[in-house]
C-alpha positions, 0 to 999 in steps of 0.5 A: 203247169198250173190248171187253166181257170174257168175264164180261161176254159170259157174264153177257149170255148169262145174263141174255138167257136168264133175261129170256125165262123170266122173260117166259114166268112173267108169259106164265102169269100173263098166261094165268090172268088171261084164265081169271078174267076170261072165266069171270067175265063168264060168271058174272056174265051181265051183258051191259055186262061183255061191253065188255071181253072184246075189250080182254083178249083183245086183250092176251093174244093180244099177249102170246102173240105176244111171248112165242112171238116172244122164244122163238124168238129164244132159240132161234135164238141159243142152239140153231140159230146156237150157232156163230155167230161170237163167240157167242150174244151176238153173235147176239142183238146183231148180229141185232136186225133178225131177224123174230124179234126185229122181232115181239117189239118190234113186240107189245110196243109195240102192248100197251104203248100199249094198257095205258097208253091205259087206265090214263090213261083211268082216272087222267082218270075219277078225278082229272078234271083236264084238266093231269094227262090233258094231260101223261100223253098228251103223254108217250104220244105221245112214246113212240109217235113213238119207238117208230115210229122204233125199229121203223123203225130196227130193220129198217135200212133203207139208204135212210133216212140218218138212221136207218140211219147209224153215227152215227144216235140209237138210239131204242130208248133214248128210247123205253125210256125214255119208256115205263118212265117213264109206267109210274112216272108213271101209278102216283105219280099213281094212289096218293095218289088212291086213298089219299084215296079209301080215306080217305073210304071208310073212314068207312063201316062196311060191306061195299063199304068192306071191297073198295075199302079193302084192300092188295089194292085199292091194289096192283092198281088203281095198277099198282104191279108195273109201276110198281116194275119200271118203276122198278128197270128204268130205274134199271139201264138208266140205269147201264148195267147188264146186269141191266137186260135180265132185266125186260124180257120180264116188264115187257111181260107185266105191262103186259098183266096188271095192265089185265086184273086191273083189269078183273077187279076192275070185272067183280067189282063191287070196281073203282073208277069214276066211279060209285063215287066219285058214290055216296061222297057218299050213304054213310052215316058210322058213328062210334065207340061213345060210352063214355058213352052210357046203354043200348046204344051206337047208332052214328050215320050221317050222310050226307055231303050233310048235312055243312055248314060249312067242316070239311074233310069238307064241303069234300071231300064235292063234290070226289070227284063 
């Protein structure tokens, strides 16, 4: 394999200094989503809410540490070892088993699990289909026995052969993979439900619609940033591309935020759950003015348990239930 050239070496030190500042803006997003959350279960005085405080907390706490950890990495490359030989892109690939660097991949891995575990419980509580779970949590056992290894592998240790020879599989790669890919996996799955849902509500013409039905619902309750960063992440990883490496730090902070403004949305009452779907089937269907109509147009509500026959609205009124 041919040496990197000193545009390469130069692009990866840009790159590796830009990933961090990048993790530190989602780390500031991370933080105001916290603040929303826990001044919102506070307002709200409900004491169910509370269930979450330890779950957001526990992200933001993760997300803390990664950051500090990447920070100090940074910092030991670029300012502490600024001579270092061959620079500091050498420092930051030959030193990958500094505490520094070990803390910033262990918090990511452990806030990753923790992001994907509650976006498969929601797809499940959603979709209630056994193989779509089924497939989801074999890909995040996949990716938890990668990342093991590549914690493992990440601090060299001499007496474990297979893992610490020149020849050994690097399991930063299958993992990385693995779990970008779940990321987009979990948002494909989460769209057209949520679009089939929107569908249904939007026959209602009242305020709760107006909360479930909106972009802002669809962005947020599909993981669609981390979903599309995931995406764009793999892409220039799969080519090898050093651009890569600048969304890494801000994918692992996404995958904290984007749990907490889903919480939010449930804390708000605005979050799609299992009760909400149940209530689609007593929601009130307002159909259009009638033109024609003698005197001043009544809108017509019929609920969906009354629906019969074999129109596609009386099949799917059961489904969402």
């Amino acid at each position: 394999m041919s040496s990197p050239s000193p545009s390469d070496l130069l692009w990866y030190q840009q790159a590796a200094n830009a990933a961090t500042i990048l993790g530190a803006i989602g780390y500031g997003i991370n933080l105001t989503v916290l603040y929303k959350c826990t001044t919102a279960i506070a307002r709200k005085k409900n004491s169910e809410n509370l269930k979450w405080l330890p779950f957001i907390s526990a992200l933001f706490v993760l997300g803390t540490a990664n950051i500090a950890c990447s920070l100090h990495f940074n910092q030991l490359a670029f300012i502490d070892n600024a001579g270092y030989l061959n620079g500091p892109a050498a420092f930051l690939t030959e030193q990958q088993s500094n505490p520094a660097n070990v803390g910033a991949v262990a918090t990511s891995i452990i806030m990753v699990i923790f992001a994907d575990i509650f976006m498969i419980y929601r797809i499940h509580s959603l979709w209630k289909r056994t193989i779509v779970t089924g497939i989801l949590c074999l890909i995040l056992l996949s990716s938890i026995v990668m990342s093991a290894f590549h914690a493992i592998q990440l601090t060299k240790p001499e007496n474990i052969a297979f893992l610490s020879d020149s020849a050994a599989i690097q399991f930063s790669v299958p993992y990385v993979s693995l779990a970008t890919a779940l990321n987009i996996f979990i948002t494909i799955i989460l769209v057209p439900r949520l679009l089939e849902l929107r569908r249904q509500l939007c026959v209602t013409a009242n305020d709760l619609g107006k909360h479930f039905t909106g972009i802002e619902a669809l962005i947020v309750e599909s993981a669609l940033p981390s979903g599309l960063i995931s995406l764009v992440f793999i892409v220039l990883f799969g080519f090898q591309k050093i651009s890569s490496i600048l969304f890494l730090p801000l994918m692992v902070q996404v995958m904290a935020i984007m749990p907490g403004l889903i919480v939010l949305r449930i804390i708000q009452g605005h979050g799609w759950s299992v009760e909400v779907v149940r209530r689609l089937r007593t929601l009130p269907l307002t159909y259009p003015e009638n033109p024609f109509a003698d005197g001043n147009n009544i809108a017509q509500d019929v609920s969906l348990n009354v629906i019969g026959g074999d129109s596609g609205m009386a099949k799917n009124a059961g489904r969402y239930v």
